[in-house]
N, C-alpha and C positions, 0 to 999 in steps of 0.2 A: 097616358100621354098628354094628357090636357093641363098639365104643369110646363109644358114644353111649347104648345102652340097658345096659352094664355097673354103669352107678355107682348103678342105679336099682332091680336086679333084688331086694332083699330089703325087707323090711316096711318095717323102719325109718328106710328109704333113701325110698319110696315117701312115706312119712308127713311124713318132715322136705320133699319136695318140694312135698306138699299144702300143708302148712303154711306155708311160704315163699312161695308161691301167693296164697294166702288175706291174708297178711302184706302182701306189694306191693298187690293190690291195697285194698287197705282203706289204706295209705299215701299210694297215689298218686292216690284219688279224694279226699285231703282236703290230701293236700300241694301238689297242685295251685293252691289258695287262699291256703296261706301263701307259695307262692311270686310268684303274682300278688298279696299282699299286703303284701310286704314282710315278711315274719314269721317269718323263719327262726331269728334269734336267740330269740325264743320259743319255736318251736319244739324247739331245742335247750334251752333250760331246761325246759320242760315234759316233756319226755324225762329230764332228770336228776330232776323233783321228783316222779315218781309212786318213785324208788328207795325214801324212809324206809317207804312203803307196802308194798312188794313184803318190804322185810327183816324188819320186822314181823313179818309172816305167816310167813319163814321160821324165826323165831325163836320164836313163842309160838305159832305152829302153827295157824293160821286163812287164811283162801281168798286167795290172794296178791291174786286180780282183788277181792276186798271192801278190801283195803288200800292197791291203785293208787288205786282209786275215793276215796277220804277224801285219799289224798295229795294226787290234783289238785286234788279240793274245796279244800284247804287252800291250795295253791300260787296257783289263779286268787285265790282270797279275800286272800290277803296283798297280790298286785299291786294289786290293785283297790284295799285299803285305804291301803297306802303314795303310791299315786300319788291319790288325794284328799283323803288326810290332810293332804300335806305338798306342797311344790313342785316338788320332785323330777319329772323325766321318768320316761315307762314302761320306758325302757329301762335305769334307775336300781333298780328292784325290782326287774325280770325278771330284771337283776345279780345283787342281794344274795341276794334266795331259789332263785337257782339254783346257787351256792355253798353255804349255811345247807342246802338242800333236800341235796344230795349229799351233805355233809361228815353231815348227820342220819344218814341211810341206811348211809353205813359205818360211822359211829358204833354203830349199833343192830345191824348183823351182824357186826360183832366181838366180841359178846356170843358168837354163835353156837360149838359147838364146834369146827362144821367152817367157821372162817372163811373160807379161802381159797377153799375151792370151792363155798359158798355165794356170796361175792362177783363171781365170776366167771362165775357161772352164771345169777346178775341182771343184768350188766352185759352178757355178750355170750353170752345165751342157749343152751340146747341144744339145735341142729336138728334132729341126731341120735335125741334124747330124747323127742320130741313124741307121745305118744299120740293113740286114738282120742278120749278123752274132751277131750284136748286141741283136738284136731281141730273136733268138736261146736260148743264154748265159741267156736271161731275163726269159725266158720261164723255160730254167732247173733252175733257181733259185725259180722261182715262186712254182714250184711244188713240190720242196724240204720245203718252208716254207709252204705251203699248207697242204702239206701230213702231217709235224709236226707238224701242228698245232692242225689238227683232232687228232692224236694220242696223244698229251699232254694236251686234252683239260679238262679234268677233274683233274690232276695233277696240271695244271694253275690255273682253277678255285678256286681249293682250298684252292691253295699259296696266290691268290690278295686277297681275305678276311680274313684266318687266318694260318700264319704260324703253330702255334703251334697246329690247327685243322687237317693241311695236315701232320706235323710229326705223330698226334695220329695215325690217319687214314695209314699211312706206307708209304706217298708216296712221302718220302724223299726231301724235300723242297730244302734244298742245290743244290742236284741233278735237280731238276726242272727250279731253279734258273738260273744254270751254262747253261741250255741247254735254256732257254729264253733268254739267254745274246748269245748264238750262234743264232738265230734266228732273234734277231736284225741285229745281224751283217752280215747274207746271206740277210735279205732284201736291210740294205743299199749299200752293197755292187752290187749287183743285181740292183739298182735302179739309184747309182749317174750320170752312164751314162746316162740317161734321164731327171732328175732333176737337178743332182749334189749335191752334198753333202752337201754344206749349207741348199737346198731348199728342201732337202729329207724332213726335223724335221718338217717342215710344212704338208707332206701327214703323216708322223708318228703321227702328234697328233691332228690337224687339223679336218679332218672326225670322227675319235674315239669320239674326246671331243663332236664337234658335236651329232653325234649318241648318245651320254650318256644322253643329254638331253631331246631324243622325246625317250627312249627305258626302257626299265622296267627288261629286261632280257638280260644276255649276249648273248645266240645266238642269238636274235634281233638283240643288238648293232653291234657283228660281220657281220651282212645282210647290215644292214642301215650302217655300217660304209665305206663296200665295193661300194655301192651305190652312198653316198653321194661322193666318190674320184672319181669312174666314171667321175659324173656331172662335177667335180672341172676340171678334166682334156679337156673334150671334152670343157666347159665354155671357161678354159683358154686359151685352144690352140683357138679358134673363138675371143677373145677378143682380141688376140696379134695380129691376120691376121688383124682383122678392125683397132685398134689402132696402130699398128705398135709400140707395145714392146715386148720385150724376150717372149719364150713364157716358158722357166720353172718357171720366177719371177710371172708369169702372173696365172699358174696355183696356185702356193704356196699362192699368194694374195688373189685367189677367195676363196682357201681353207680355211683363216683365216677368211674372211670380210665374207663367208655363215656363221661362229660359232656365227659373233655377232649377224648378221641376225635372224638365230634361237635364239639364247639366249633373242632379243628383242621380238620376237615373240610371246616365251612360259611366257616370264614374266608379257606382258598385256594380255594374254590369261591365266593366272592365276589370276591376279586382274579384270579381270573380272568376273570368275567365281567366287572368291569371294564377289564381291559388288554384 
């Protein structure tokens, strides 16, 4: 068993596991929605457009999580405005500002002296790096999307099946909406120090898609979806120690390479039980 608790025995090693921890789950109790929502392509934009925020901070020296915060503000605010401005579909902004959003972001950290590895260190985070105080920050974000989630869990449900179901019902979809698009953005934010921002979209949809496959029920999926990000983390961080690579690229790979896993799984364990 000492191949098992090897990778984990010093501080640092400990701290990137908490943190990864912390990461999934706060991932998997909102990525759950975008996946039952169809909103992954958002998802993945709004993961690129908190970057102009984060390099900001890295550049003129102010609280990265106060520069995701304005990034998103800005990001939801453009979509919003694009798509009732004009004619355009949502998936037509989500486009354009999650390109303009990126291309901002490296823009503004190639100011930076240390460009390259400031760039690298927003985009695919250091798990390694993650302090106590880091730790702390992760923790009050976790429990701000925790606690929302439980409270808007019947508001949610009703939104990712039938909009027009949750307006009957009174539980004002718009409203719902607005505040699941906050909730993304406290996870990623909350999370790119451990993962990073590119690699965040992978614990976002990753485990979720996963879980949809072996669950029947949404609070299942949300169980098995917290579960399955666990495994991806503690996997990845033990895979990067033996292999000696990254270890946030390392987590995000295990989390996509387990979906085909199961997806090959339940597909000959359905043609079998039919032959």
């Amino acid at each position: 068993m000492d191949w098992l608790i090897e990778p984990f025995l010093l501080g640092f090693q400990q701290r990137a596991l908490l943190g990864g921890l912390i990461a999934g789950v706060m991932c998997s109790a909102v990525g759950v929605w975008l996946v039952l929502r169809g909103m992954s392509f958002f998802g993945d934009a709004f993961v690129h457009g908190v970057l102009p925020g984060i390099a900001s901070a890295v550049v003129f020296g102010f609280s990265p999580y106060l520069g995701a915060a304005v990034a998103a503000l800005a990001m939801v605010g453009g979509i919003e405005l694009i798509h009732r401005r004009t004619s355009l579909k949502e998936d037509t902004s989500i486009g354009l500002l999650f390109v303009g959003m990126m291309a901002l972001g490296v823009a503004i950290i190639s100011k930076s002296t240390s460009y390259t590895g400031s760039l690298n260190s927003i985009l695919f985070g250091d798990a390694f790096g993650v302090t106590a105080s880091d730790l702390v920050a992760q923790a009050i974000f976790a429990a701000v999307v925790i606690a929302a989630s439980l409270l808007l869990y019947r508001p949610l449900l009703a939104l990712s099946f039938s909009t027009k179901k949750a307006q009957t019902l009174g539980m004002r979809p718009k409203v719902t909406h607005a505040l699941l698009l906050a909730l993304i953005a406290t996870a990623v934010i909350g999370s790119f120090q451990a993962v990073g921002t590119l690699l965040v979209f992978a614990l976002l949809v990753g485990p979720p898609a996963t879980a949809a496959l072996v669950s029947r029920t949404v609070p299942r999926m949300i169980v098995t979806s917290v579960a399955i990000s666990a495994v991806c983390v503690w996997a990845g961080l033990t895979i990067s120690y033996y292999a000696g690579t990254a270890g946030a690229a390392t987590m995000a790979l295990v989390a996509v390479a387990l979906f085909f896993v199961v997806l090959l799984i339940t597909t000959l364990t359905r043609r079998a039980a039919r032959a």
